[in-house]
LUMPA-118632 format. One record per residue: x, y, z of N, C-alpha, C, O, CB in turn. Coordinates in steps of 0.001 Angstrom, whole numbers, plus 500000, padded with zeros to 6 digits. Glycine has a CB too. Layout:
REM LUMPA-118632
XYZXYZXYZXYZXYZ;...
END
This chain:
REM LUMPA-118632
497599509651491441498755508776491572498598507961492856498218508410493938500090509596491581;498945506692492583498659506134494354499998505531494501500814505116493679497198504736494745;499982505624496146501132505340496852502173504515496488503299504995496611500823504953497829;502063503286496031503126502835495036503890503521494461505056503635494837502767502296494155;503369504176493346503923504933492137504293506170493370505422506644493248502623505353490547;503670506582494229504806508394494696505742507426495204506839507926494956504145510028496315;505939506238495819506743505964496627508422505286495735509557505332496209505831504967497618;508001504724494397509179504805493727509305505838492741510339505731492082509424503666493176;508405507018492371508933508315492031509938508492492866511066508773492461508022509413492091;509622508337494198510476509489495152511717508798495731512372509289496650509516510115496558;512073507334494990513380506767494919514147506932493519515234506377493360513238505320495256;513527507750492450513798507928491918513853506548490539514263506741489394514492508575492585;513434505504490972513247504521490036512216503890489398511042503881489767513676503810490370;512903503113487974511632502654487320510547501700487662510292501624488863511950502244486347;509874500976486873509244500104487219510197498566487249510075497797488203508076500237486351;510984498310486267511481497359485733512808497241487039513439496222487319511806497673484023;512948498547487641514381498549488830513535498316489956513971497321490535515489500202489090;512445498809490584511433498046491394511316497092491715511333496560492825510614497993491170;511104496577490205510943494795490564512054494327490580512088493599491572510170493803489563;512918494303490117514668494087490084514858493649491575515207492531491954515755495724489682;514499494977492520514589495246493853513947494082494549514505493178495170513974496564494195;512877494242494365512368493411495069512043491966494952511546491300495860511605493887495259;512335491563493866512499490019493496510960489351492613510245488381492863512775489088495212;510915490516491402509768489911491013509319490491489662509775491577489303508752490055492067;508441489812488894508798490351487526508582491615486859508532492152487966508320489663486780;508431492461486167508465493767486117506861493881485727506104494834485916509645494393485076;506509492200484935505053493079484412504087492541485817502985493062485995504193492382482402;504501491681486585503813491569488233503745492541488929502705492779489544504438490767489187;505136493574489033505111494676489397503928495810489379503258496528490122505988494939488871;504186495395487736503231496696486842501934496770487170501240497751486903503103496538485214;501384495402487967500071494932487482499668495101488974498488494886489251499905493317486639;500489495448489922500324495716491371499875497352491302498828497853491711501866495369492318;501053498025490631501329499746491081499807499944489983498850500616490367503461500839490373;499826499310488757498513499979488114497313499746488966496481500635489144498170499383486641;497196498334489596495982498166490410495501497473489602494306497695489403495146499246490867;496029496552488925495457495753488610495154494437488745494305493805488116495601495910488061;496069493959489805495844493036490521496341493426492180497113494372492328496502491877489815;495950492800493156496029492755494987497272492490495149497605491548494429495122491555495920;498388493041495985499763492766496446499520490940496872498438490644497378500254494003497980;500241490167496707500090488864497645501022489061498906501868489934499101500566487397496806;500643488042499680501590488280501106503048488222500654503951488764501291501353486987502395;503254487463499400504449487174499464505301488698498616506382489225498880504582485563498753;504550488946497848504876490875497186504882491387498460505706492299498534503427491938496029;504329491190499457504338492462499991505557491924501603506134492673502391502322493104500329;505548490511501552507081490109502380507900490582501657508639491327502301507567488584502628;508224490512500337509729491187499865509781492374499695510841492997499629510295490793498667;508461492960499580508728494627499657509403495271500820510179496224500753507412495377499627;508974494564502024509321495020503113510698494418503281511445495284503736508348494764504128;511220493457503122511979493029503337513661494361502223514726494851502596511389491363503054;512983494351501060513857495347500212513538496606501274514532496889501944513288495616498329;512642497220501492512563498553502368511845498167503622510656498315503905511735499828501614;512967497562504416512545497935506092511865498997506346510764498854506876513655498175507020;512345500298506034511506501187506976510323501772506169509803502776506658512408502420507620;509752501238504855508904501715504115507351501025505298507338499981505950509231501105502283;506238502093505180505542501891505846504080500765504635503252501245503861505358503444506594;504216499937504820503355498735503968501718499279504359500925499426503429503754496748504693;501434499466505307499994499711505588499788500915504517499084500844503510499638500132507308;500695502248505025500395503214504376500397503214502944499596504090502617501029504013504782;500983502578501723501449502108500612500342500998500117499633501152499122502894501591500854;500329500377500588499490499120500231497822498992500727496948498505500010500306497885500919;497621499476501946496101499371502263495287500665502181496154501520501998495911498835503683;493998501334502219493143502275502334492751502662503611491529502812503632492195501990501688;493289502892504713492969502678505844492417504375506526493051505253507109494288501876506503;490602504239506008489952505025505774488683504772507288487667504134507014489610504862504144;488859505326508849488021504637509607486795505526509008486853506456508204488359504599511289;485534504877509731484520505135509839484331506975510339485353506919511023484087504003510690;484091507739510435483964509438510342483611509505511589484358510274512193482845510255509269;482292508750512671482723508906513743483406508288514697483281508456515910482125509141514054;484490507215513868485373506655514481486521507372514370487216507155515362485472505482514146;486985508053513688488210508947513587488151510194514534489063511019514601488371509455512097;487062510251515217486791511522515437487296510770517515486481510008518035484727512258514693;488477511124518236488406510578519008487590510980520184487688510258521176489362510369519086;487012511736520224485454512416521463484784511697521622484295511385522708484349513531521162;484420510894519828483178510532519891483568508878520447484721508446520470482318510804518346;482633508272520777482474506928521320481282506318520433480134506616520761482141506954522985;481523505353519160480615504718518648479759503539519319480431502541519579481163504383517689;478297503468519671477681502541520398477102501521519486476716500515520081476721503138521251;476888501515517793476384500581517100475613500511516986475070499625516326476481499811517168;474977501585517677473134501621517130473039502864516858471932503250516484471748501230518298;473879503615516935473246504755515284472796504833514564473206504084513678473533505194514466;471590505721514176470880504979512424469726504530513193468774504848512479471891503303511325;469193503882514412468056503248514775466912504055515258465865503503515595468377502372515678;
END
């Protein structure tokens, strides 16, 4: 399930009240939460705009760093691998 879909499970609403919400058509909606098409800036201004405190990065992007970039000890120099 990706973040979209837990995030209006856990408002308890449909797809068709989603888009209702947020000002946009239900099968645009559909075609976002399936992944089948990229949020546009402007989906993702009214999302935020319907839920201020919903977190858009977390919901909308993959924000997956690099393994020894997550790791904060380590200090990446860019020539690893050489």
């Amino acid at each position: 399930m990706n973040k979209l879909t837990a995030f209006r499970l856990e408002l308890n609403k449909s797809t068709a009240e989603m888009a209702a919400i947020i000002g946009v058509s239900k099968s645009y909606y559909e075609k976002i939460e399936y992944k089948d098409r990229n949020p546009s800036y402007n989906f993702i201004t009214k999302f935020k705009a319907a839920f201020p405190d919903a977190d858009v990065g977390q919901i909308f992007f993959d924000e997956q760093p690099h393994v020894e970039c997550a790791d904060p000890k380590t200090k990446p120099t860019g020539t690893e691998g050489r």
